[in-house]
C-alpha positions as CSV (number, residue, x, y, z in Angstrom):
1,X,-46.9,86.3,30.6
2,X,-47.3,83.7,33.3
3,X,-49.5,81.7,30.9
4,X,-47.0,81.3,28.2
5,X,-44.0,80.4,30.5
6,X,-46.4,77.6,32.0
7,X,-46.9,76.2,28.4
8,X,-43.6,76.6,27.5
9,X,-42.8,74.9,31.0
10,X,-45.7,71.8,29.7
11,X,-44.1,71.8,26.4
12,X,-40.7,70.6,28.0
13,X,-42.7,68.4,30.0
14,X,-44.1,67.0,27.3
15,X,-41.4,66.3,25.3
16,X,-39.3,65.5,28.1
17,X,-42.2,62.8,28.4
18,X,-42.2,61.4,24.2
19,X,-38.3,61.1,24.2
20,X,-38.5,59.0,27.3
21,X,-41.1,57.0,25.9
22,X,-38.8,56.5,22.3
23,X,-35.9,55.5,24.0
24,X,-38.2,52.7,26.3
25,X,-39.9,51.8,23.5
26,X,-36.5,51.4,21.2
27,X,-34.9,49.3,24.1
28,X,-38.4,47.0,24.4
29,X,-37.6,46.7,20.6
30,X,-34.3,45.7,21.2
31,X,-34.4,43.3,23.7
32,X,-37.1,41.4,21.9
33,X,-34.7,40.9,18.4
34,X,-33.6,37.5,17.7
35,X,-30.0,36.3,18.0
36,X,-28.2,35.1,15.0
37,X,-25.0,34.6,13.3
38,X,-24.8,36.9,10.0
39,X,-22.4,36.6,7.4
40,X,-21.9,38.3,4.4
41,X,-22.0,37.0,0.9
42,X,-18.6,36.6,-0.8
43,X,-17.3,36.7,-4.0
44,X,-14.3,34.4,-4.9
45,X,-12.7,31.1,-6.3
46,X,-14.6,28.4,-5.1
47,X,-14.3,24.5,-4.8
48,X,-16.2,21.9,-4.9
49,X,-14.4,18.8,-2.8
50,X,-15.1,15.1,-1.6
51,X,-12.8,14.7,1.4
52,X,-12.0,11.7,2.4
53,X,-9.3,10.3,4.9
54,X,-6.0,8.3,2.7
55,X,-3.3,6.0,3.3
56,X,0.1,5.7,1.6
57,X,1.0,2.2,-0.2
58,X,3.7,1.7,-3.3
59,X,3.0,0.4,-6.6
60,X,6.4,-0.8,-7.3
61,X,6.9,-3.5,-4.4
62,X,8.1,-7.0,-4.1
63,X,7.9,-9.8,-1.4
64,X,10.6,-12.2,-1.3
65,X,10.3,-15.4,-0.4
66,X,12.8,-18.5,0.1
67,X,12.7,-21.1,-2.8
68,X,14.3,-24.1,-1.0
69,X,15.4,-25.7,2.3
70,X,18.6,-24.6,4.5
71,X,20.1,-22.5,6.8
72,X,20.5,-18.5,6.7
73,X,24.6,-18.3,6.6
74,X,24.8,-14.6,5.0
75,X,22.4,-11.9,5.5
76,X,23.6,-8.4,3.5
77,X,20.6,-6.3,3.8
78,X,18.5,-4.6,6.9
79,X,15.4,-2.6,7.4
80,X,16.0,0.5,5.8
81,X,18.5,-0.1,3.2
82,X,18.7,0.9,-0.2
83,X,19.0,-2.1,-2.5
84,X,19.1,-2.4,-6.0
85,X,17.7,-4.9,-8.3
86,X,19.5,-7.8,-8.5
87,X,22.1,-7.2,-5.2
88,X,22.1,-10.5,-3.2
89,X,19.8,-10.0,0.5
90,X,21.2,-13.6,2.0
91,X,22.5,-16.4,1.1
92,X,21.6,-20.1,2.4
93,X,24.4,-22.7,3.4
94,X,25.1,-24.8,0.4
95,X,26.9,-27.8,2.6
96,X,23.9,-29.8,2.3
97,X,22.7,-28.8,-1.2
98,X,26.1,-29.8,-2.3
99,X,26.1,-33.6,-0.8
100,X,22.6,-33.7,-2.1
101,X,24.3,-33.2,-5.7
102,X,27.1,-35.4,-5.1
103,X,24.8,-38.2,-3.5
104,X,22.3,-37.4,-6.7
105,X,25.4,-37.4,-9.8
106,X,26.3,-40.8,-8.5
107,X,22.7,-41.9,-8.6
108,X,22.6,-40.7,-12.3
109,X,26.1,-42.1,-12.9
110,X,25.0,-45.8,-11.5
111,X,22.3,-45.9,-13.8
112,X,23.2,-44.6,-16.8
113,X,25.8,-47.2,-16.5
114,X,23.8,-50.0,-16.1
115,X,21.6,-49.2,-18.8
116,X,24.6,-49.0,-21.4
117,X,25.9,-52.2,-19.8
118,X,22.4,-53.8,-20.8
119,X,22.8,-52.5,-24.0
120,X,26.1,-53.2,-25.3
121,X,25.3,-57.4,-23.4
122,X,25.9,-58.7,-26.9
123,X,28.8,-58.4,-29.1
124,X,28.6,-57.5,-32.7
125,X,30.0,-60.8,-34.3
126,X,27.5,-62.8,-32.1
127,X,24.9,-61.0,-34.3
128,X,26.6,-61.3,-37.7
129,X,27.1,-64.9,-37.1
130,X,23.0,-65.2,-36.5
131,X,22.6,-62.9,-40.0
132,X,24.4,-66.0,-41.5
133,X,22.7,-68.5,-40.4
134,X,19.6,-67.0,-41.1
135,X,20.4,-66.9,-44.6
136,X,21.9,-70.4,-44.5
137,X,18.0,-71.4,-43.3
138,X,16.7,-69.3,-45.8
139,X,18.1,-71.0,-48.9
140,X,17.7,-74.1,-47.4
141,X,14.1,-73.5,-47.2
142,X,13.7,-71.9,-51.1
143,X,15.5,-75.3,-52.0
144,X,13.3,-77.1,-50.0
145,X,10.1,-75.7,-51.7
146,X,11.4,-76.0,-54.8
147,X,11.9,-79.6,-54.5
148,X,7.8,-80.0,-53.3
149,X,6.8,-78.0,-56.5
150,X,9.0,-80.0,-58.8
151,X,7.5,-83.5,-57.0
152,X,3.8,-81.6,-56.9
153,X,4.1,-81.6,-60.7
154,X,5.5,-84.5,-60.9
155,X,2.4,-86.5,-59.3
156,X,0.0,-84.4,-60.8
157,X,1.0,-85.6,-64.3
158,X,1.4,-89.0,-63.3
159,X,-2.0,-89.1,-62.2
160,X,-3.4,-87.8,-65.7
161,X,-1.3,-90.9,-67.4
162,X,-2.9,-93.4,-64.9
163,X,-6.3,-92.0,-65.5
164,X,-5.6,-92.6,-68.8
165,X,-4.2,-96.1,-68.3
166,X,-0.7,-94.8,-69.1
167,X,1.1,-95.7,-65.4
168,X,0.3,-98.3,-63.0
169,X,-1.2,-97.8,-59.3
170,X,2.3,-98.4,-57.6
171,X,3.5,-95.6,-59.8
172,X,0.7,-93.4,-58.7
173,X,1.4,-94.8,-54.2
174,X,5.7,-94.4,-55.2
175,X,4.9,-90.5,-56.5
176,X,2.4,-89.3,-53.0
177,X,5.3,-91.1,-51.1
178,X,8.0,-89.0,-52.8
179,X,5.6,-85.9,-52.3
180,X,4.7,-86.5,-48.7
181,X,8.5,-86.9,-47.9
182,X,9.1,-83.3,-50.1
183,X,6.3,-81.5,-47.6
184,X,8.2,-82.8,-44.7
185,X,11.6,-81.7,-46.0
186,X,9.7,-78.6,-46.7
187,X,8.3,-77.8,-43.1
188,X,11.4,-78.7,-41.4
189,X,13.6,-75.7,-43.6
190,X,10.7,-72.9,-42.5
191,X,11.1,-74.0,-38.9
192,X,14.6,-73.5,-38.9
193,X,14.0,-70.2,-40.8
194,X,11.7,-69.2,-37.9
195,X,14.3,-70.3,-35.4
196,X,17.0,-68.7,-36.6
197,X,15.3,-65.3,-37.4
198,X,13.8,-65.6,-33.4
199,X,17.7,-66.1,-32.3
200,X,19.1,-62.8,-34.7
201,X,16.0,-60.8,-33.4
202,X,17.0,-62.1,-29.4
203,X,20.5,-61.1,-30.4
204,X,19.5,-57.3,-31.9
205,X,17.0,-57.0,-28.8
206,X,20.0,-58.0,-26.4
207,X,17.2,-58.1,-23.6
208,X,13.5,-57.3,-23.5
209,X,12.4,-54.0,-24.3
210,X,10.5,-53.5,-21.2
211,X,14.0,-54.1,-19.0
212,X,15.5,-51.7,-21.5
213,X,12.6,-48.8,-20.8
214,X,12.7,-49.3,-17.2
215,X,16.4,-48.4,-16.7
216,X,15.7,-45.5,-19.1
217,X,13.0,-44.2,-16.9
218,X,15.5,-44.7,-13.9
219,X,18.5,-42.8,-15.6
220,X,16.1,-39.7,-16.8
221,X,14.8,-39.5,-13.2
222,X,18.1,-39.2,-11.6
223,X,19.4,-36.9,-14.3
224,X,16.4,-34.8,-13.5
225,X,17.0,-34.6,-10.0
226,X,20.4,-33.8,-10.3
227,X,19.7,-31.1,-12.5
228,X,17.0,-30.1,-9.8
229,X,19.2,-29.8,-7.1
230,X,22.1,-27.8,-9.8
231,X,19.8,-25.5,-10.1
232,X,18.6,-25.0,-6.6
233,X,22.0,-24.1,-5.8
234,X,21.5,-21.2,-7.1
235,X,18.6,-20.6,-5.8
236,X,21.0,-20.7,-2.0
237,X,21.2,-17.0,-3.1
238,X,18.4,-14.7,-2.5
239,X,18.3,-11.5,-4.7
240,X,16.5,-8.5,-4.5
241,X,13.5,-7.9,-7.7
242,X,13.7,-4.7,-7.9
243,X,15.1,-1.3,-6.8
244,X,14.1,0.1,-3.8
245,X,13.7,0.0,0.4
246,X,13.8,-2.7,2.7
247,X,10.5,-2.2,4.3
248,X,11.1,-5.5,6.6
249,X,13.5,-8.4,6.8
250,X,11.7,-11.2,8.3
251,X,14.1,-13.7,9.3
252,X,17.8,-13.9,10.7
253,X,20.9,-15.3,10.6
254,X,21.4,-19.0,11.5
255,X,17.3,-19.5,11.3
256,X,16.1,-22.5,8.9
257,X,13.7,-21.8,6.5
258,X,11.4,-23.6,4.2
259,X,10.4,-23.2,0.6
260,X,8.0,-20.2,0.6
261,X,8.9,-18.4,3.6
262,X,8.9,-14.3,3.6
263,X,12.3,-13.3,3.9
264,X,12.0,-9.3,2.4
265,X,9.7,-6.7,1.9
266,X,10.9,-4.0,-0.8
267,X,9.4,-1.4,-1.9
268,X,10.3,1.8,-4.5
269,X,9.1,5.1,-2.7
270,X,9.2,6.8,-5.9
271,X,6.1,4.7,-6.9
272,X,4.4,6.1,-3.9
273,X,0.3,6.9,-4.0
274,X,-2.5,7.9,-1.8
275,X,-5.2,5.1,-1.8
276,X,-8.9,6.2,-0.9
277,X,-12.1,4.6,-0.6
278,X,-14.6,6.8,-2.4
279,X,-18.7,5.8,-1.5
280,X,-20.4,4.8,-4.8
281,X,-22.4,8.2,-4.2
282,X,-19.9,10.3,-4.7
283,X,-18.0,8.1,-7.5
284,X,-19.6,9.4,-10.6
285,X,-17.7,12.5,-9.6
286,X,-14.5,11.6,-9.9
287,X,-12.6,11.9,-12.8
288,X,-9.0,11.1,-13.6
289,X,-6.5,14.3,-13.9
290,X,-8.7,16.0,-10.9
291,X,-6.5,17.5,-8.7
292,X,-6.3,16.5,-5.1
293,X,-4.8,18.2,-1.8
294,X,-3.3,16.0,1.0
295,X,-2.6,17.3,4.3
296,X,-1.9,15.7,8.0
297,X,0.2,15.5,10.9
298,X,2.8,13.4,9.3
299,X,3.2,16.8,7.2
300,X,3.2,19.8,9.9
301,X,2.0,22.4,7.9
302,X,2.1,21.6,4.7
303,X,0.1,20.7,2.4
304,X,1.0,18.6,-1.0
305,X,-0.9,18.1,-4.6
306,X,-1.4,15.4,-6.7
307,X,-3.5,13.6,-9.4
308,X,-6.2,11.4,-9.5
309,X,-4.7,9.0,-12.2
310,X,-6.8,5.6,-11.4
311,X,-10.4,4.8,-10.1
312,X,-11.2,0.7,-9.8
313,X,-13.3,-0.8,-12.2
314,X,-15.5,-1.8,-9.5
315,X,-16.9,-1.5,-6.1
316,X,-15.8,-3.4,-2.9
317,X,-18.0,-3.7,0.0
318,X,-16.1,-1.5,3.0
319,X,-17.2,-2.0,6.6
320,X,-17.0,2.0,8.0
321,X,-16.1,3.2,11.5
322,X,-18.9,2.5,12.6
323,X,-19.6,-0.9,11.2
324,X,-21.4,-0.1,8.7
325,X,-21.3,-1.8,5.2
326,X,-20.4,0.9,2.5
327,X,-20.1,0.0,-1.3
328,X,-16.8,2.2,-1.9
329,X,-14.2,2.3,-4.7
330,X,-10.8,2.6,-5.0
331,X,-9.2,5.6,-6.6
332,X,-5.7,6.5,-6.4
333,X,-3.6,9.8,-6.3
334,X,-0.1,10.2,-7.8
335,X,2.1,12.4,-5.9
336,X,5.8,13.5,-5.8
337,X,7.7,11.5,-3.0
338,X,11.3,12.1,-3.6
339,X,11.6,14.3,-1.3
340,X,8.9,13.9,1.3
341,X,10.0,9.8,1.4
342,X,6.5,9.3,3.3
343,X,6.3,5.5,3.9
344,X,3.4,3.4,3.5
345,X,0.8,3.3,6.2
346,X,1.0,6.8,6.7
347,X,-2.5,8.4,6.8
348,X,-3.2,11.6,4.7
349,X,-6.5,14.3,4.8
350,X,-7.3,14.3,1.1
351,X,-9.4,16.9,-0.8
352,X,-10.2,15.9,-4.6
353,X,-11.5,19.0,-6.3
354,X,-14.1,17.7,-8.4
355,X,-15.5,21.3,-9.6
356,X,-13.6,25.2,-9.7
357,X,-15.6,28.5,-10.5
358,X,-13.6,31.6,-10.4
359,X,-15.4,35.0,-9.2
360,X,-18.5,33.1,-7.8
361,X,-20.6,34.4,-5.6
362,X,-21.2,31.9,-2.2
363,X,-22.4,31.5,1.3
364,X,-21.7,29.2,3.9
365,X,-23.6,25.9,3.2
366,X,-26.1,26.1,6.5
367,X,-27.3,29.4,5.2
368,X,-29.5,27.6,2.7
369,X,-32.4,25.8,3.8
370,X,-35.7,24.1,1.8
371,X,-38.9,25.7,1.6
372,X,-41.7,24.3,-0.2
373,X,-39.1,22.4,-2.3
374,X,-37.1,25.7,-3.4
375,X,-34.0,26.7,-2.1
376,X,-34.5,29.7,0.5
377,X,-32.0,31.9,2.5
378,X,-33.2,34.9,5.3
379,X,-30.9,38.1,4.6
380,X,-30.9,40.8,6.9
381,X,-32.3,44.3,5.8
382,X,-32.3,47.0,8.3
383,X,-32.3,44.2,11.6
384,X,-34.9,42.5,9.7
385,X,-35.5,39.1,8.0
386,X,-36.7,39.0,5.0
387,X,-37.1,35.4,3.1
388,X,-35.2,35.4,-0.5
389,X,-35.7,32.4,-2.8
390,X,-31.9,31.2,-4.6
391,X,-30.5,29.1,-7.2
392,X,-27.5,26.8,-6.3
393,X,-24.6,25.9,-7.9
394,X,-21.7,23.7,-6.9
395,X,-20.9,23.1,-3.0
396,X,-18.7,21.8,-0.2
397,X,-18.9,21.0,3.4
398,X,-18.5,24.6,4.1
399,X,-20.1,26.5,1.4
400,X,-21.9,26.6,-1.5
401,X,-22.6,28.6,-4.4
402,X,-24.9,31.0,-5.6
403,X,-25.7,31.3,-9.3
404,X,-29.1,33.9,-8.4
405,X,-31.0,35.4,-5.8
406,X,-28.2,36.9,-4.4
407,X,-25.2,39.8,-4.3
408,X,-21.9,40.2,-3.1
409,X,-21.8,42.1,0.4
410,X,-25.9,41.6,1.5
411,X,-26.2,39.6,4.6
412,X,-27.4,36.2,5.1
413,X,-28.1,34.1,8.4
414,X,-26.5,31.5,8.9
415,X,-28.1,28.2,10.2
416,X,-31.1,29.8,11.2
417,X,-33.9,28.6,13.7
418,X,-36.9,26.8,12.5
419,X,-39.3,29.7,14.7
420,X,-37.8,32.2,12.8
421,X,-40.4,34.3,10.6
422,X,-39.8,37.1,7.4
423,X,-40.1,40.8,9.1
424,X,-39.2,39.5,12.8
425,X,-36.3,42.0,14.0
426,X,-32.5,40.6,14.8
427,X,-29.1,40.9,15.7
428,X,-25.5,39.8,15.3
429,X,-25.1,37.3,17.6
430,X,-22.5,37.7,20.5
C-alpha cells in the first residue's frame, strides 16, 4: 500500500511539475510576440480621391474704373451692398466738364464761322460778270483766228500767181504784212481768253484751296472735341456692369481721380467656384462631372458637394509651400452659394472623387507593402504572420482596395516593421 500512495504522491508531483512548466513556457512565448496594430478587412463603398486644399473666386465679376478727370461729388454705393446692373455707384462734379464744353462750342462756333466767311468772300454777280467776259474773250478770239485763216489763204494763193508770174513781189511783201498783223491780232484774243478764264476761276476759288482745307481741319477738330467732352459728361456718372456685391469701394467722396483709377469691385456670389491647383500627376484623372466634397472651418461642420465643370487647357508653373516649382492645372468646381454666400478668398478642404466601387473589399493603405515587385500584406492566423500575395485596385490616402488575395473579416497588419518575418508570433498592440 505504501508503494502506490508514494507513486500516486510522484504522480502529483509530476504533474504538478509539467503544468508549471506549460504555463512558463506559454508566458516565455508570450512575452517574446511582436507588437502590432491589426485591422480587419472591410467590405464597403469605397473612394478613390485627390485632395487638394481650394479657394473661393466668382466668375461673374467686374472692376470699375474712372473714365475721365474730376472730383467724387456723389458716392451711392458701400462695401457690401447689393447693386444692380446699371444703378449709378458715384458721380463726378460736372462744373468743370461743363466750362470745358462751353469754352470748347465757342471754339467750334469761331471756326466754323470763319470758314463760311472765307467761303461766301465773293458775291455771285462778281462771278457772272467774269462768265461774261470770258465769253466776250472767247468770241473775240474765234474771230480773231478766223481772220488769220482767211489772210493764210489768202497769201498762200497769192504766192502760187507770183510763182507763176501772175502778181508782183510788193503783192506777195503787202499779203505776209497783212498776215503777220492777223497772227498778232490772233495772240492778243487767246491772252485775254486766258486772263479772263484765270480771273472767273480766282472768283469760283474765292481763296486758295489750301486756306480753304486748313480752316476745315480746324472746324472738324473743335467739333470733335466738343463732341469729346459731350460725351464725357456722361461718363461724370459711374454705373455698375453687372448685378451683384460690392466687394470694395476704393475711393471716397471729395478725392480726385484720374482716367483709369479703380473705383469698385463687384462681384455675383451666385457665380461662386472653388478653384484648385491640381499636379500634372494627378491630372489625367480628372474628369468634368466628378463630384467633389468641400469642407473647412469657414463651414463648422458641414460639408458641401459640387462638380468639376472645367480643367485648364494647360499647365502653369506653381511654386508649393515649400518653394518648390510644381507644374499644376487649374480645374474648377461649381457649387450652390445662395445660401452659404461664402465670399471669395475663403479657403476650402476639397476631395474630387475620381473613382467609386460599391461592396469592395479594402484595407488601410500602409497594410500593403512590395515584395519582390508584387504587392504583399502579413495577416494574422492564430497570433501568427503569415505573408499573403494581393491584387489592388483603386486607393486613397487611407485605404485601398482589394480585388484578390483577400476576405472580408481576416486580419491584416497594418504598417508593419521591416524585421518582421512569416510564422513569427504577435499581438494587438496596446
Amino acid at each position: 500500500m505504501p508503494n502506490k500512495i508514494t507513486n500516486k504522491r510522484n504522480i502529483l508531483k509530476w504533474l504538478f511539475i509539467s503544468s508549471a512548466g506549460i504555463i512558463a513556457v506559454i508566458a516565455v512565448i508570450g512575452m517574446n510576440a511582436a507588437e502590432v496594430r491589426i485591422e480587419a478587412v472591410r467590405k464597403g463603398n469605397l473612394k478613390e480621391i485627390i485632395e487638394l486644399q481650394g479657394k473661393v473666386e466668382v466668375e461673374n465679376s467686374a472692376e470699375v474704373y474712372g473714365k475721365l478727370q474730376g472730383f467724387i461729388d456723389e458716392i451711392n454705393a458701400e462695401e457690401g451692398d447689393m447693386v444692380k446692373e446699371g444703378s449709378v455707384l458715384l458721380r463726378l462734379s460736372a462744373e468743370d466738364i461743363n466750362y470745358a464744353i462751353r469754352k470748347a462750342e465757342a471754339m467750334y462756333n469761331a471756326s466754323n464761322a470763319q470758314l463760311q466767311s472765307l467761303r461766301s468772300s465773293i458775291k455771285p454777280e462778281h462771278v457772272k460778270m467774269a462768265e461774261a467776259e470770258l465769253k466776250q474773250a472767247q468770241a473775240v478770239m474765234e474771230a480773231a483766228l478766223q481772220d488769220y485763216k482767211n489772210k493764210q489763204d489768202s497769201c498762200e494763193k497769192l504766192k502760187v500767181l507770183y510763182d507763176n508770174g501772175g502778181a508782183a513781189e510788193k503783192d506777195i511783201k503787202d499779203a505776209g504784212a497783212i498776215l503777220a498783223a492777223s497772227e498778232g491780232e490772233l495772240i492778243k484774243a487767246e491772252q485775254a481768253v486766258h486772263i479772263a478764264q484765270y480771273s472767273l476761276d480766282i472768283l469760283n476759288q474765292g481763296v486758295s484751296q489750301d486756306d480753304i482745307h486748313a480752316l476745315e481741319s480746324n472746324s472738324a477738330a473743335a467739333k470733335a472735341e466738343l463732341d469729346e467732352l459731350v460725351n464725357n459728361k456722361g461718363k461724370a456718372s459711374i454705373y455698375s456692369p453687372i448685378n451683384g456685391i460690392v466687394f470694395g469701394k476704393y475711393v471716397k467722396k471729395g478725392q480726385a481721380v484720374q482716367p483709369g483709377t479703380l473705383l469698385y469691385e463687384i462681384g455675383d456670389y451666385g457665380s461662386a467656384y472653388i478653384k484648385v491647383d491640381v499636379l500634372v500627376d494627378d491630372i489625367s484623372k480628372i474628369k468634368e462631372g466628378q463630384e467633389a466634397i468641400m469642407s473647412g472651418d469657414v463651414l463648422g461642420d458641414k460639408e458641401i458637394r459640387g462638380e468639376v465643370y472645367f480643367i485648364a487647357p494647360k499647365a502653369e508653373n506653381r511654386l508649393s509651400t515649400l518653394g518648390v516649382e510644381q507644374q499644376r492645372v487649374e480645374v474648377r468646381i461649381g457649387f450652390d452659394n445662395t445660401a452659404l454666400k461664402l465670399k471669395p478668398g475663403y479657403t476650402l478642404d476639397v476631395d474630387i472623387i475620381t473613382k467609386q466601387k460599391a461592396d469592395s473589399i479594402y484595407i488601410p493603405d500602409k497594410s500593403v507593402f512590395d515584395l519582390d515587385g508584387k504587392d504583399s500584406v502579413f495577416i494574422v492566423q492564430n497570433n501568427k504572420l503569415e505573408l499573403r500575395t494581393i491584387e489592388c485596385g483603386i486607393e486613397n490616402d487611407d485605404f485601398i482596395e482589394v480585388l484578390s488575395g483577400l476576405d472580408e473579416g481576416e486580419k491584416v497588419v497594418v504598417d508593419p516593421e521591416s524585421g518582421l518575418k512569416p510564422g513569427r508570433r504577435v499581438k494587438q498592440k496596446s
